[in-house]
Structure formats: C-alpha cells, structure tokens
NUBAPA-942874 format. One record per residue (C-alpha): residue in three letters; x, y, z; chain. Coordinates in steps of 0.1 Angstrom, whole numbers. Each point is the difference from the previous one (the first is absolute). Layout:
! NUBAPA-942874
+-----+-------+-------+-------+---+
|   r |     X |     Y |     Z | c |
+-----+-------+-------+-------+---+
| ALA |     X |     Y |     Z | A |
...
+-----+-------+-------+-------+---+
! end
This chain:
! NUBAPA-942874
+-----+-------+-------+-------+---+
|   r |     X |     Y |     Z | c |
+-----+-------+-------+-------+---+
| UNK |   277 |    -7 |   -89 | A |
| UNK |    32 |     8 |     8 | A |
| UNK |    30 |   -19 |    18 | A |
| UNK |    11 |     7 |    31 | A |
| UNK |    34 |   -15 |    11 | A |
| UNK |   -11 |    -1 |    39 | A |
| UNK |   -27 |   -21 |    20 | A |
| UNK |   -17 |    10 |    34 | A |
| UNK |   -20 |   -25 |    22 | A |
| UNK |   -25 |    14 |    28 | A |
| UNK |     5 |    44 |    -2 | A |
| UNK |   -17 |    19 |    28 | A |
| UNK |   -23 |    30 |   -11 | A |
| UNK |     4 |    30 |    21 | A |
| UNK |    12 |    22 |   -31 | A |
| UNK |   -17 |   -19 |   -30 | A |
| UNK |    -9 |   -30 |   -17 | A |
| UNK |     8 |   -34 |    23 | A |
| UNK |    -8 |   -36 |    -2 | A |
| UNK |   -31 |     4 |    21 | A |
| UNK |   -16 |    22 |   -20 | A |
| UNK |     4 |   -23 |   -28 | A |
| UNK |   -16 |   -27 |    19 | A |
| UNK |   -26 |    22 |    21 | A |
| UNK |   -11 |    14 |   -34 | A |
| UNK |     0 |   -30 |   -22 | A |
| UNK |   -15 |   -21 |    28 | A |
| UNK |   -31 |    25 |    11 | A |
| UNK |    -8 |     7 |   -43 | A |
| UNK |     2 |   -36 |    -4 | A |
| UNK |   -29 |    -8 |    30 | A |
| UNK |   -22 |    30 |    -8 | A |
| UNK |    -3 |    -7 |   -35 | A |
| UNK |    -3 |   -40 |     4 | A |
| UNK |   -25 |     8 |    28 | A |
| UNK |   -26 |    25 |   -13 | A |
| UNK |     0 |   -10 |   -33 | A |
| UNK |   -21 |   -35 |    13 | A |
| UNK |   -37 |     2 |    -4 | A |
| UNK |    -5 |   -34 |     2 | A |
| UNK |   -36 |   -18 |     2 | A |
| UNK |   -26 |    -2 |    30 | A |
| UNK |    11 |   -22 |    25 | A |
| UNK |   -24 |   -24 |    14 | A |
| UNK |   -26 |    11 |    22 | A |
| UNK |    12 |   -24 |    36 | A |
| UNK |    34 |    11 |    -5 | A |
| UNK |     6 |    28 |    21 | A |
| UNK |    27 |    25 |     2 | A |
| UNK |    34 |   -16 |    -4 | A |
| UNK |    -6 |   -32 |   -24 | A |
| UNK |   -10 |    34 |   -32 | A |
| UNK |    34 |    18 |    21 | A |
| UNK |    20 |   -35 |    -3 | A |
| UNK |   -12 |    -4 |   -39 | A |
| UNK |     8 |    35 |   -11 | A |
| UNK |    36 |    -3 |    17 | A |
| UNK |     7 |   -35 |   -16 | A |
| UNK |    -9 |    19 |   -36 | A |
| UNK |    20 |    34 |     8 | A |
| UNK |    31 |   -29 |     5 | A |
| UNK |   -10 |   -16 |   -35 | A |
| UNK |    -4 |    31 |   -18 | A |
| UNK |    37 |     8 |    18 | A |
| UNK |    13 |   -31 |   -17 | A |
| UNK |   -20 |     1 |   -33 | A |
| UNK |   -19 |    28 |    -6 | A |
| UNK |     1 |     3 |   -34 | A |
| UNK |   -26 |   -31 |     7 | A |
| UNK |   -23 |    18 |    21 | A |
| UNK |     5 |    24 |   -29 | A |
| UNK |   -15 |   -22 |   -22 | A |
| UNK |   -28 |   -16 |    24 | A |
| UNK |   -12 |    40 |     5 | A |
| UNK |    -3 |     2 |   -38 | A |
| UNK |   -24 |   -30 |    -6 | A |
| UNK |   -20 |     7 |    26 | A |
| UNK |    -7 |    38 |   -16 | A |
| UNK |    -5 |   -24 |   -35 | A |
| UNK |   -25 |   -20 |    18 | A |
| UNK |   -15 |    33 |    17 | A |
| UNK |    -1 |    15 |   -33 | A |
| UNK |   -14 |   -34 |   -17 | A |
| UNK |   -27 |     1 |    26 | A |
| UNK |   -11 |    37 |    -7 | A |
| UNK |    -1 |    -3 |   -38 | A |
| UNK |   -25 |   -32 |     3 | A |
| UNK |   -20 |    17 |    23 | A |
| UNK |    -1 |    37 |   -20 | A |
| UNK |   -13 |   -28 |   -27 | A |
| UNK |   -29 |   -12 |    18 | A |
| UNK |    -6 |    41 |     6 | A |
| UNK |    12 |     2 |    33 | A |
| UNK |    16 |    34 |    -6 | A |
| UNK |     7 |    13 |    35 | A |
| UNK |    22 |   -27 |     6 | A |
| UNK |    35 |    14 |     3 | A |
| UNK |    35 |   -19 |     4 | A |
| UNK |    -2 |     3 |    33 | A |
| UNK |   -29 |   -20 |     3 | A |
| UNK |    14 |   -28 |   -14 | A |
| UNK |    31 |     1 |    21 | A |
| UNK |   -21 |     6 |    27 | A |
| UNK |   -18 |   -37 |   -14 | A |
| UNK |    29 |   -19 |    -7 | A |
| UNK |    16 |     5 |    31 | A |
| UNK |   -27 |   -11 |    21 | A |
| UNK |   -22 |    26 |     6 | A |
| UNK |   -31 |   -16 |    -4 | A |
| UNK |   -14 |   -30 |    21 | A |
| UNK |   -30 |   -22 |   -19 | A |
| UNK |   -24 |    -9 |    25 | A |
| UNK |   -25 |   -25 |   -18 | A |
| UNK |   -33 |    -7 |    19 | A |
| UNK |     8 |   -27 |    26 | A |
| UNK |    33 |    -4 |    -7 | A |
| UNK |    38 |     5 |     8 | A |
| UNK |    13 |    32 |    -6 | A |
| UNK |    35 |     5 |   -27 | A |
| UNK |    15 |    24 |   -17 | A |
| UNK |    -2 |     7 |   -34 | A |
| UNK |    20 |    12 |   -30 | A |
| UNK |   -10 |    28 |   -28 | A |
| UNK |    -2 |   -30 |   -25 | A |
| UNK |   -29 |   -14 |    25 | A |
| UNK |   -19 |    31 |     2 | A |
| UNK |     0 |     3 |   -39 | A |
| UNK |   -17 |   -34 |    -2 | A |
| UNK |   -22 |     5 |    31 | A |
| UNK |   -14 |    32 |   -17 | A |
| UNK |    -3 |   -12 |   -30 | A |
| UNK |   -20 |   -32 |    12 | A |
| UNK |   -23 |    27 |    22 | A |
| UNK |    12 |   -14 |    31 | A |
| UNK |    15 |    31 |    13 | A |
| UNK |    -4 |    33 |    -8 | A |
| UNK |    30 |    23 |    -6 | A |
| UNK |    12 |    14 |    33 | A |
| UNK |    -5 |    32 |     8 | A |
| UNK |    30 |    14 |    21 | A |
| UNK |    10 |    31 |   -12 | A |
| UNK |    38 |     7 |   -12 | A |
| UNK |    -1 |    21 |    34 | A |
| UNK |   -11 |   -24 |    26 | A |
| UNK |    27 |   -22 |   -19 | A |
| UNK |    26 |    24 |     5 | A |
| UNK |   -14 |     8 |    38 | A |
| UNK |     9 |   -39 |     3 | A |
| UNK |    32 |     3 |    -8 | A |
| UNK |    30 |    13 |    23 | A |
| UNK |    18 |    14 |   -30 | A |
| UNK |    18 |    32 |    15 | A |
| UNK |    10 |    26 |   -27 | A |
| UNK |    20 |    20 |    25 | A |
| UNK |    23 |   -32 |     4 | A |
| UNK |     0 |    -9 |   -32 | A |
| UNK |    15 |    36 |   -10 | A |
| UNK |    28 |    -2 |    30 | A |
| UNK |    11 |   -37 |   -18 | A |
| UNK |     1 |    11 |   -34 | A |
| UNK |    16 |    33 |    11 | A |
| UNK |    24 |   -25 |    20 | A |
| UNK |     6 |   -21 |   -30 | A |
| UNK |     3 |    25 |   -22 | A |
| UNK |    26 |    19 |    15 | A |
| UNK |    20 |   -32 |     6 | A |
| UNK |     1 |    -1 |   -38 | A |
| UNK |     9 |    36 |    -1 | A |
| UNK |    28 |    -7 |    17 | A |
| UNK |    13 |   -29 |   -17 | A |
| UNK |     0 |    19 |   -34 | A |
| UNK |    14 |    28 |    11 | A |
| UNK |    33 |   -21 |    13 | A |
| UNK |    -4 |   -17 |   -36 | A |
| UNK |     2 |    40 |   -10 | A |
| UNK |    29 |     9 |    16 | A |
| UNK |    21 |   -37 |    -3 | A |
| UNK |    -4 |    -7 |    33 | A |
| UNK |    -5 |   -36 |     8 | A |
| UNK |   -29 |   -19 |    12 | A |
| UNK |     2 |   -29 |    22 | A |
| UNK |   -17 |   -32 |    -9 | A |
| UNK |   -26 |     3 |    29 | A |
| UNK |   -12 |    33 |   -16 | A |
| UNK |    -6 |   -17 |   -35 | A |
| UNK |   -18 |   -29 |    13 | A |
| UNK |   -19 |    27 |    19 | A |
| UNK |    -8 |    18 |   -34 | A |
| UNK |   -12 |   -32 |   -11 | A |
| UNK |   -29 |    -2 |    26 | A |
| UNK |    -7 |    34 |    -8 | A |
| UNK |    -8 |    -8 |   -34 | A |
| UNK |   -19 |   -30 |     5 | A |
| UNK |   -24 |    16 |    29 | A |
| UNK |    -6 |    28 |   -20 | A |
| UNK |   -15 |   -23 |   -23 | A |
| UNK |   -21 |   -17 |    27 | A |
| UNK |   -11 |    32 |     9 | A |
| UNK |   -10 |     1 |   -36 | A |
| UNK |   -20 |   -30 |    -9 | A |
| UNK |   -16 |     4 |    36 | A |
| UNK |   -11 |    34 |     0 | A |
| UNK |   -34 |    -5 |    -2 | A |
| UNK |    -1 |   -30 |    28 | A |
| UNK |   -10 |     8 |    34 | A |
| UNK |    27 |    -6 |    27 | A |
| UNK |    -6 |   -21 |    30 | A |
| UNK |   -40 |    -2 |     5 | A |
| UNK |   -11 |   -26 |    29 | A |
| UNK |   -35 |    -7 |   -10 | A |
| UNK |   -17 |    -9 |   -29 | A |
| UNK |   -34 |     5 |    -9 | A |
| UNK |   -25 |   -20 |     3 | A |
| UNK |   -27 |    -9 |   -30 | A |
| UNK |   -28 |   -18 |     6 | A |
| UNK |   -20 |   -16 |   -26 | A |
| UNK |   -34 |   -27 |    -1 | A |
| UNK |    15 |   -28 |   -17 | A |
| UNK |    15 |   -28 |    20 | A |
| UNK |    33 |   -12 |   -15 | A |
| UNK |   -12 |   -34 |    -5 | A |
| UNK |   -28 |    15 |   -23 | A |
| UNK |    30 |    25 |   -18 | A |
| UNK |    15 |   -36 |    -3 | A |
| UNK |   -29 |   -18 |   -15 | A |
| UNK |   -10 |    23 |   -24 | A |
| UNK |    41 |     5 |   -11 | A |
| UNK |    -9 |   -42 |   -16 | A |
| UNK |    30 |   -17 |     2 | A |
| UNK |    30 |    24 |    -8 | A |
| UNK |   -11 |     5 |    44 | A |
| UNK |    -4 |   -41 |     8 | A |
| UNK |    32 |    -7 |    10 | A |
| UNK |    13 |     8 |    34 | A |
| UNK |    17 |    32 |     6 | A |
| UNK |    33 |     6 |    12 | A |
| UNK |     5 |    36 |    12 | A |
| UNK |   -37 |    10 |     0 | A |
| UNK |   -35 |    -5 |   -14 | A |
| UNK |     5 |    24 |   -34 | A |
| UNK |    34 |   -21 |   -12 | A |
| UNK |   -23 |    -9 |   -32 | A |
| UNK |     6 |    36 |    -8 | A |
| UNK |    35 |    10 |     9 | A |
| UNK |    19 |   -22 |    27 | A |
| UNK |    29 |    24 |    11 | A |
| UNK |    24 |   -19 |   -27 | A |
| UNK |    32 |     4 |    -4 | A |
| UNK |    13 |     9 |    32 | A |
| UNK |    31 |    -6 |    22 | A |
| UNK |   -18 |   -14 |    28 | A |
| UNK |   -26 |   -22 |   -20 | A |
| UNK |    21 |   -14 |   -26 | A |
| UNK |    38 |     2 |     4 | A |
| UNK |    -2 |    -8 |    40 | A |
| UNK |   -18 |   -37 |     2 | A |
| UNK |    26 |    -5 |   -29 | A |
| UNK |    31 |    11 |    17 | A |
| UNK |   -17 |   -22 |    31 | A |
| UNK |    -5 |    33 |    23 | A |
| UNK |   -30 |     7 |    24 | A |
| UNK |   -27 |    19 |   -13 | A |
| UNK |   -20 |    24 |    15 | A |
| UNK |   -29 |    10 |     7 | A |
| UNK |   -11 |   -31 |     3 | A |
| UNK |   -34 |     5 |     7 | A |
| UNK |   -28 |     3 |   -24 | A |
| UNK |   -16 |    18 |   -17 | A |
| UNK |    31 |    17 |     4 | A |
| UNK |     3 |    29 |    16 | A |
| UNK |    17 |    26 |   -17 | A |
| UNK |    12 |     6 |   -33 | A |
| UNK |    38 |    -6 |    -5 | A |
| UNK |    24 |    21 |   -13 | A |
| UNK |    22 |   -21 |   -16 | A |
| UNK |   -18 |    -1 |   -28 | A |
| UNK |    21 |    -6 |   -34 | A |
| UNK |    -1 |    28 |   -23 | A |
| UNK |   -18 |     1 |   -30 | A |
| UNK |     6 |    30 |   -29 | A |
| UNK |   -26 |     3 |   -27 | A |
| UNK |    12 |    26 |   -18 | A |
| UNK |    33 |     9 |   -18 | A |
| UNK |     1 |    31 |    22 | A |
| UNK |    -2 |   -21 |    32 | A |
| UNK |    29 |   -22 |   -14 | A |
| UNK |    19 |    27 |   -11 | A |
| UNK |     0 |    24 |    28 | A |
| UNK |     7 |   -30 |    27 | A |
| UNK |    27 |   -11 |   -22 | A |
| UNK |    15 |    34 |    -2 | A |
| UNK |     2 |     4 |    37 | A |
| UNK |    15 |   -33 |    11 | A |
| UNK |    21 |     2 |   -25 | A |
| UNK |    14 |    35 |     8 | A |
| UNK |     0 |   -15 |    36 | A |
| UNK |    25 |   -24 |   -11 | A |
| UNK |    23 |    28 |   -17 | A |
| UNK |     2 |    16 |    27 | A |
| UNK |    21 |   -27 |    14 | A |
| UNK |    19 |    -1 |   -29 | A |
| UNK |    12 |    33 |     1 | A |
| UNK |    18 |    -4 |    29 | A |
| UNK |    22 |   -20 |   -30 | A |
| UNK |    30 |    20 |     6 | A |
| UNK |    -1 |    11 |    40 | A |
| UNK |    28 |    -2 |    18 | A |
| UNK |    -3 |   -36 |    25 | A |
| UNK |    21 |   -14 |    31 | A |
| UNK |    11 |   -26 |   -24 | A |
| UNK |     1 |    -8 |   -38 | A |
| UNK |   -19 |   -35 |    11 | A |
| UNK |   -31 |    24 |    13 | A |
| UNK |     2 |    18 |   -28 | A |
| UNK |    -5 |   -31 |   -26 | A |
| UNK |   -29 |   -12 |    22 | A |
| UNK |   -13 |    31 |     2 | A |
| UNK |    -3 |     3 |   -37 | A |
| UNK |   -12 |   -37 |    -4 | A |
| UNK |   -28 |     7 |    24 | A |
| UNK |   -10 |    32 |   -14 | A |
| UNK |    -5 |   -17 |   -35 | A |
| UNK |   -15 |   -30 |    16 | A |
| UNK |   -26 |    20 |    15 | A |
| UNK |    -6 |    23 |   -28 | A |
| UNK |    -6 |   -32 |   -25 | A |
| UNK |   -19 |   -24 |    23 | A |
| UNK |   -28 |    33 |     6 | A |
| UNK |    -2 |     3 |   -32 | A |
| UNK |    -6 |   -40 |    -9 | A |
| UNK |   -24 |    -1 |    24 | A |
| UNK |   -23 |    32 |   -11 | A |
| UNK |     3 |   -16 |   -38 | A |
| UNK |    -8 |   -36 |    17 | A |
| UNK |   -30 |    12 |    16 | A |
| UNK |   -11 |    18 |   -33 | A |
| UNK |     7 |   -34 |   -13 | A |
| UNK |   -26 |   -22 |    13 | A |
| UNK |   -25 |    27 |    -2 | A |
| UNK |     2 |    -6 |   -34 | A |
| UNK |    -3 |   -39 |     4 | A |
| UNK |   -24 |     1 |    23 | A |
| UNK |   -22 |    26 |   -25 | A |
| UNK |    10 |   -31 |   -29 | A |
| UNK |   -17 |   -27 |    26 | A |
| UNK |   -30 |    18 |    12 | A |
| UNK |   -10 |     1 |   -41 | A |
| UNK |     8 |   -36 |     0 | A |
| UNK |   -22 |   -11 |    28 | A |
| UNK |   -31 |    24 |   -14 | A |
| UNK |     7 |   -20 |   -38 | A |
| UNK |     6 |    36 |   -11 | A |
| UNK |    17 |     3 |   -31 | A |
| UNK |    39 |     5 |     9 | A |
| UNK |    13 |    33 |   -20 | A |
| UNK |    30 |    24 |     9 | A |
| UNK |   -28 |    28 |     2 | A |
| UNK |   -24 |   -23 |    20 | A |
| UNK |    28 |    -8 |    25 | A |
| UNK |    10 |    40 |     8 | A |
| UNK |   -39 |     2 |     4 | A |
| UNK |     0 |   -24 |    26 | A |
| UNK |    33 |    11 |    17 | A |
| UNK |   -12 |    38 |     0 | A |
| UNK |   -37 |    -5 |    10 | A |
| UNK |     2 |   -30 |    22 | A |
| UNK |   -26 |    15 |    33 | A |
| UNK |   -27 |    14 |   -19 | A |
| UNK |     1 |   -14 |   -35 | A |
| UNK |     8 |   -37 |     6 | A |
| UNK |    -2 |    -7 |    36 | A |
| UNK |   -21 |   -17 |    26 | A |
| UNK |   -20 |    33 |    -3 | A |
| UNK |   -12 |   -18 |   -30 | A |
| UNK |    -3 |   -35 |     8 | A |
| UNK |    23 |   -11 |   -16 | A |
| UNK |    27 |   -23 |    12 | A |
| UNK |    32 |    18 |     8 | A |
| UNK |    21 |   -31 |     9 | A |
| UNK |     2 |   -34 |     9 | A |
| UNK |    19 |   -14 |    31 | A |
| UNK |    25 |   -24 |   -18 | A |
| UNK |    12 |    32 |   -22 | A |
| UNK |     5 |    22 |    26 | A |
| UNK |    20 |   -26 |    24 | A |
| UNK |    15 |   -21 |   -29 | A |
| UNK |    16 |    31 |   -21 | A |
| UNK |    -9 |    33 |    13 | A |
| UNK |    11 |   -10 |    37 | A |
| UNK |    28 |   -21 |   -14 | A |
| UNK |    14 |    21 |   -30 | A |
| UNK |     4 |    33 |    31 | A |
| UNK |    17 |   -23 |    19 | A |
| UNK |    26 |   -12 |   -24 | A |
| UNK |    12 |    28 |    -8 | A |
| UNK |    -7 |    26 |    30 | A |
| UNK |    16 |   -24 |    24 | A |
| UNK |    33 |    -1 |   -17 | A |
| UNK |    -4 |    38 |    -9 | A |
| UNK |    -5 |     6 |    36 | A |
| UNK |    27 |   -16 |    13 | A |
| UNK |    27 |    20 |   -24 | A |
| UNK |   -19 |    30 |    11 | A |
| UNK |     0 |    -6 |    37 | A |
| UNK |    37 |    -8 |     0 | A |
| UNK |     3 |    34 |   -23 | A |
| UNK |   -20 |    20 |    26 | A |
| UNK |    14 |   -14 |    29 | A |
| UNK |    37 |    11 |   -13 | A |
| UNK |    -7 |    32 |   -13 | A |
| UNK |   -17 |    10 |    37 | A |
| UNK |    26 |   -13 |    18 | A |
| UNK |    26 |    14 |   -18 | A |
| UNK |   -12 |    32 |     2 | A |
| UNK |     6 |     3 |    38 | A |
| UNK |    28 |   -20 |    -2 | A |
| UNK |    21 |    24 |   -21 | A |
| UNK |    -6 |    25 |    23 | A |
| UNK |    32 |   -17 |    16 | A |
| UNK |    24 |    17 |   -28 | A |
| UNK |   -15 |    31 |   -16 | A |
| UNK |    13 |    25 |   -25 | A |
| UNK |    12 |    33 |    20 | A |
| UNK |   -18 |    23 |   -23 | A |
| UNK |   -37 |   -19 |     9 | A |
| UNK |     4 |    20 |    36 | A |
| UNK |     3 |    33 |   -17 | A |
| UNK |   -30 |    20 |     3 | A |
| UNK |   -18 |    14 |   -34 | A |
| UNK |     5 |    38 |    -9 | A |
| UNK |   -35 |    14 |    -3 | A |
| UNK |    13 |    35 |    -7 | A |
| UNK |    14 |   -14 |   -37 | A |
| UNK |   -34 |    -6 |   -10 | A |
| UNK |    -8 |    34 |     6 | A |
| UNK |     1 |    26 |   -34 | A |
| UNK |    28 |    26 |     3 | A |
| UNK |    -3 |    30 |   -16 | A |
+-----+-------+-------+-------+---+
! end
C-alpha cells in the first residue's frame, strides 16, 4: 500500500470513484451473497409464508456476523449427506445420490407409521428403517428433487458474476497501489466464505416447502417394541431418538444451558434444525474447513498495514483481525476434538477393545459402521449433557465472546473509517494498463 499524506471524508461521484459507491457496492455484494447462499432446511408444514422468510433473514444476519460458522455448519451437513450415501451404497442402494441425502437430512421426508403422528426424519433414520424392512428406499428421482427445489442457476450466475467482479476490482487496486478501504476487505471476506457455502451446498436443494410424505404399515409403537429397550425410554424430539436424536445442536443443547427458550416446542418436532454442530470425518473435511476459515481470518489481517483515522483503530484493528483468525481456527480443531473423544467413548460403552486404530474406525465410520443403524448404543444421556454439552460450552462460550467483540469491531470500523480516507482510495483503476502494448 502506499501512503498518502491527505484524508477525504464523504466525495461525491459525478466524475469517478465516491464514498457511495464504496458503500452501494460493498453493501448490495455483502446481501446478495449472504442471501442466496442459504439453503436452509424445510420449514414446518403450519408455518406459512413469513415465519421460513423471518428464519432465513435472522440466518443471512448471522452469516453477516459470523460466516465463517455458517461456513462450517454447510460443511458437516455435506459430511453427514455424504455419510448417509456411502451406508446406503453399502446396503446396495446405488441410485442414491448426494442429493438424496441432503434432500433426507433436511427434512424432506415425513414417516407416517400406521395410526400414528406424523415427523420428520433424518438420513440416519432411513438407513435403519431400511435396514429393519420397515420402509423401503424412496423412490424420488434426482429430478423431481431438483423440480422441488427453487435453486435458480440464472441468479446464481448474476451473484457470482457480482461477487466475482467485486474481487476483480479489489485486486486490481492491490495492482496498481491504490488503496482499499476497510469496508471493501471485510466485503472480500464474505466473498470468500459464501463461495464456500456455495461449495459444500451445491448439491442441496434451495428453499422447498413440502416434504414428502412416506407411508409405511408398522405403527410406531410396534417400531418401538420390537427396537427392546435401546426405544423404552421416553423420547424427547421424536419417536426414532433411540437412533439418532438431533445431538449436538445450538438449540437442543447450548440454549436450555444458557437458560434461553427453545423452539419448536412441540413434538414430535416438526422440522429438522439447522443448527446442527458440525461434525468432520475425514482429514479432508478437517483440512479443507480449516483452510478456509483460516484464510478468512487473513484476510483481516492483511489489512495489517492500511492507512486508519487513528493509530488507536489501527491497533484494534490488528488485535481483532488476529483474534478472529485464532479463535476460528480453535474452534474447527475443538470440534475435531471431541469427535475423537466421542469415537474413544462409543468403544467404551460397546466393551470394545480401545486401540488408536479402533478409535479412527469409530470416528470415520460412525452412521453406518457403528451406529444405531446397528443397534448398537451410540450414547448415553449423562455423557452427552455431563461432558459433551459441558466441555462445548466451556470453551465455545469464552471463544465466542473474544470473537463477537472481534467481529463486532472489525464491522464497525470498517464504516466508520470511511470518516477519514486516503485520497488515492477515490481514484478510479486504469483498465487500459492491463491491456498488452505492442
């Protein structure tokens, strides 16, 4: 960067570059990428139009704040969609695709037992319903799927194109040692992150409204009876918790902690949340996520040396890029973390013999090796809320709170040094150099 002697505040635009088109650009890249890049899961079916509108907003304004965490959610749920199509390829189930399973675990499928209520089910419940001959494998087609989905590739081409040349821009200023403001890096970094949203969600369809429905002959109180007692005690978010409960999750296990209301409250619930914690069973899962938050966190960083109103903003600035570029990072690694305990506790309660190898097993295979797919337990109640529960807690909570403070600054900062910006940030980039002369 260079360093200009003189500062502007607001400049008009009627011959080049001004403050509003800093903000107007900035503001509109930042919504359409935080906004299309939601597919989030089927909403339930008495809620009508605005209550899915309302939910989607309130996730477009996390992702704003932290969305190098709906970064991370998006990339668990492709490991769970991928988990759920390699245990059903094993049962020989070929013609189910990825898309399927996303399709699954976001709600797309309603159980509707002989006599009983109806609830949604997840793709680690239709592996164990097929496998017990209870249900048969669906039989929507990739297409009908797709059909279902209000995935437009039109405006998914005008966003990218958008986003893209937003970044275009920026590096060709970096070219030619012109400077950026701090609104456009931040912007840059929601770039990133939604293009790796777009990523891990490519295959999930975008805002379907109705599920389908599959019937089967069994009542649940017969899938119950025959389940012996893994299925005796009462459930809490529907009838198939002895198989897969919806744990770990924001709003099941870190809100009753924190004292906050939960909803949906009724049950069987619902709809299938989407604040689901991640979970990564495979070094390539890791490794990617890691990589991206982690370059999310640089990018704040490299605003290291810009020019700032003040030398005070410019410290901060620097403290919060490194706060947020550690604290992703601890919590990716964290999460990894208890996978591996978890793995190391599932052999302990199956009096399996506890080896290094044994444990990656576990941790790598855990729907369709070691699962309730296979009767076995998967965990007990006292684990989960005693150590699981507790040990996310203890350290995401204080993690969180340097991050939020991080985030908070780094945002506001980057409008408020609009206030006092180098001269040479207004001057407009000269296409014509990149241009071969002959």
């Amino acid at each position: 960067m260079n360093n200009p002697t003189s500062f502007k505040a607001w400049v008009d635009q009627p011959d080049g570059r001004g403050t509003f088109d800093i903000i107007w650009s900035s503001l509109t890249t930042i919504f359409l990428s935080t906004w299309t890049c939601l597919h989030l899961n089927i909403p339930a079916p008495d809620e009508g139009i605005w209550r899915p509108v309302l939910r989607k907003f309130r996730w477009m304004v996390f992702t704003i704040v932290v969305p190098e965490f709906t970064l991370a959610l998006a990339a668990g749920q492709r490991a769970n969609a991928r988990r759920t199509t390699d245990a059903l390829h094993g049962m020989g189930h070929s013609r189910w695709t990825p898309r399927h399973s996303f399709y699954a675990n976001m709600g797309g499928f309603i159980l509707q037992p002989r006599d009983s209520t109806p609830f949604p089910i997840h793709g680690i419940h239709i592996v164990w319903l097929v496998k017990q001959g209870y249900l048969k494998i669906p039989e929507i087609t990739e297409e009908e799927i797709a059909d279902k989905s209000k995935a437009d590739l039109l405006t998914k081409l005008l966003v990218c194109g958008q986003t893209g040349w937003f970044v275009v821009q920026c590096l060709a200023r970096w070219n030619q040692k012109l400077p950026l403001t701090t609104l456009e890096l931040a912007t840059i970094t929601f770039v990133w992150c939604t293009w790796g949203i777009y990523g891990q969600w490519l295959k999930k369809p975008l805002d379907v409204e109705c599920p389908t429905v599959l019937k089967i002959q069994a009542s649940t109180a017969e899938i119950l009876v025959k389940a012996g007692p893994a299925a005796s005690k009462p459930y809490l978010q529907t009838p198939l918790d002895f198989i897969w409960d919806w744990h770990v999750s924001w709003t099941l296990d870190v809100q009753p902690h924190l004292r906050f209301r939960v909803d949906p409250r009724k049950r069987p619930i619902p709809r299938i949340l989407n604040d689901g914690f991640p979970w990564y069973d495979r070094a390539s899962d890791v490794g990617i996520v890691l990589f991206m938050i982690t370059f999310y966190g640089a990018i704040h960083v490299m605003g290291w040396n810009f020019i700032f109103p003040s030398r005070t903003e410019k410290i901060l600035w620097r403290v919060s890029g490194l706060v947020i570029l550690c604290t992703t990072s601890v919590f990716c690694l964290w999460e990894t973390g208890w996978g591996i305990i978890r793995a190391w506790y599932l052999l302990r309660l199956n009096k399996q013999p506890i080896r290094p190898m044994s444990v990656f097993y576990v941790f790598t295979n855990r729907i369709d090796k070691i699962a309730g797919a296979n009767g076995l337990p998967i965990h007990d109640e006292k684990f989960d809320a005693e150590v699981v529960t507790a040990g996310h807690i203890s350290v995401i909570v204080p993690l969180g709170v340097l991050y939020i403070l991080a985030r908070f600054y780094v945002m506001g900062e980057a409008l408020a040094s609009l206030r006092a910006v180098p001269a040479a940030a207004y001057q407009d980039v000269q296409w014509t150099k990149f241009i071969p002369h002959y």
